[in-house]
N, C-alpha and C positions, 0 to 999 in steps of 0.2 A: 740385755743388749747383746750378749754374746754370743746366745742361744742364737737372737735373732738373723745373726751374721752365719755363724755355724747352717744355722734351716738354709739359706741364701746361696753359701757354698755348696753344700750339697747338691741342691737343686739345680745351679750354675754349668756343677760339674756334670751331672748327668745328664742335662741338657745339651752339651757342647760336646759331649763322649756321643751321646747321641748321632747328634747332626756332624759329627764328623768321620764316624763308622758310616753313615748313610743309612742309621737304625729307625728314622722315624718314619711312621708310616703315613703313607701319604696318599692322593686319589690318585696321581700320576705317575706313579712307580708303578714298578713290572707283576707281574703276577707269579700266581702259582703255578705249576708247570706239571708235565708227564701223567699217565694214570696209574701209574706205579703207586702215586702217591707221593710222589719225590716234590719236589718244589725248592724253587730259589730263597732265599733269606728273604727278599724285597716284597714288602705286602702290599697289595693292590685296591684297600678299600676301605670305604667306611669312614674315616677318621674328617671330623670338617676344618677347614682351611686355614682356619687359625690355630695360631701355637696350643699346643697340646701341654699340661700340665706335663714335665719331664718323666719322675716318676711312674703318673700312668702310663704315658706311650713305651716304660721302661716296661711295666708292670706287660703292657699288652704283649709287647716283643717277646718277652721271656714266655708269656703263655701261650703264643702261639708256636715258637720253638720245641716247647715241651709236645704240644699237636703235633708236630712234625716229628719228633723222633718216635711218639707211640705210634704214628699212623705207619712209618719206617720200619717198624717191628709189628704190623699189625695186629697191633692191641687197640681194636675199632672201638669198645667198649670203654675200656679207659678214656680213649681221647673223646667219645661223645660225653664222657662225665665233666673231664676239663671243660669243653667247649660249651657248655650249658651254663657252669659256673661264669666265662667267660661271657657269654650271650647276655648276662642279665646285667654286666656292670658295662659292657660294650654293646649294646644292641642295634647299633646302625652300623655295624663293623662286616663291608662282602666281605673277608678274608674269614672271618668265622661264619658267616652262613654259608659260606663255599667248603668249610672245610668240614660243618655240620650236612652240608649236601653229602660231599664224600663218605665219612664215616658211616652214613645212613644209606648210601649206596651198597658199602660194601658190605653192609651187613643185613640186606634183603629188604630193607626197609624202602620201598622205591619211590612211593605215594608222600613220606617225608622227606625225601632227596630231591625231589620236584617241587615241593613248598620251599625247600629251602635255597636253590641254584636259583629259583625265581624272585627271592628274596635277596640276593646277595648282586641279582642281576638288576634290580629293582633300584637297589644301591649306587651301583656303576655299574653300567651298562656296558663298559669293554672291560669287563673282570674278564682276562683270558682264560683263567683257572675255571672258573664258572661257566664260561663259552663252551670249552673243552669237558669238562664234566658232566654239563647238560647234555652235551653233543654222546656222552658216553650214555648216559641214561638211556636219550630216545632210541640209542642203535638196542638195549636191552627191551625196549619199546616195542621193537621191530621196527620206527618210525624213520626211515633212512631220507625220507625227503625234509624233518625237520633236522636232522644231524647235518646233513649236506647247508642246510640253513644257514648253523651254530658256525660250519667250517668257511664257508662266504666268510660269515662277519670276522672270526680272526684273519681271515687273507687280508679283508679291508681295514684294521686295527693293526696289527704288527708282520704282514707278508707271510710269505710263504715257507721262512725259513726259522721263521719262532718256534719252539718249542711245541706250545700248546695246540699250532697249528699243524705239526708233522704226526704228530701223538694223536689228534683226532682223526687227520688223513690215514689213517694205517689203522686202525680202529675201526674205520668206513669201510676199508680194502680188506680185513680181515674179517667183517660181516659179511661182503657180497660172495 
């Protein structure tokens, strides 16, 4: 019985630490951000609409964090190992097919970075991280009429003054 209360508490508490840091990830939070590689803590995808077991959404958080600081030191290799391990217990998660787009961008891999932002976009369709990182892609493409595309759609998703949309603009402007 004790045990049973103990498992209870736990889970209460990470729960509630959770949702009151604003850690659980959710389809309606903000995205990833910059092509730096930088990104906000708030994850943008993936997760369905009901309460998430505490722990995992804990378990996810921390692993996408760990993504963020290798991709911050880019160690592209490292974070595509996390994020594969992550892909296979979260597989409907944009926030790791975005961030598996990324790391596979940046490491010349372009033909998996384009299955993967399409997969992540497939997910949530205003992943701005993904808007923005395709948008980088096709300018590697040379395809400046689908990146102009990708920058539409963030203007009509979070304006002109987000993030992901000033970082594609100047992306665009530093192609032509």
């Amino acid at each position: 019985m004790i045990i049973r209360f103990l498992t209870f508490a736990v889970y209460a508490f990470s729960f509630f630490t959770l949702v009151g840091a604003g850690g659980l990830p959710t389809s309606n939070s903000g995205g990833t951000s910059s092509s730096s590689g930088s990104s906000s803590n708030s994850y943008s995808g993936g997760t369905s609409n009901s309460l998430p077991n505490p722990l995992t959404a804990l378990e996810l958080k921390n692993g996408l964090n760990m993504v963020q600081s290798l991709v911050y030191g880019k160690k592209y290799k490292k974070a595509e190992i996390k994020l594969i391990s992550l892909e296979v217990k979260f597989p409907q998660n944009a926030d790791i097919q975005n961030y598996l787009g990324f790391v596979s961008r940046k490491m010349n891999k372009l033909g998996k970075s384009d299955a993967y932002y399409k997969k992540a976009l497939q997910l949530n369709p205003m992943h701005k991280g993904a808007l923005e990182y395709q948008g980088e892609l096709f300018l590697q493409y040379k395809n400046l009429e689908k990146a102009n595309a990708n920058l539409k759609l963030l203007e009509r998703i979070c304006g002109v003054n987000c993030d992901e949309y000033k970082d594609l603009k100047k992306a665009i402007e530093d192609f032509k």
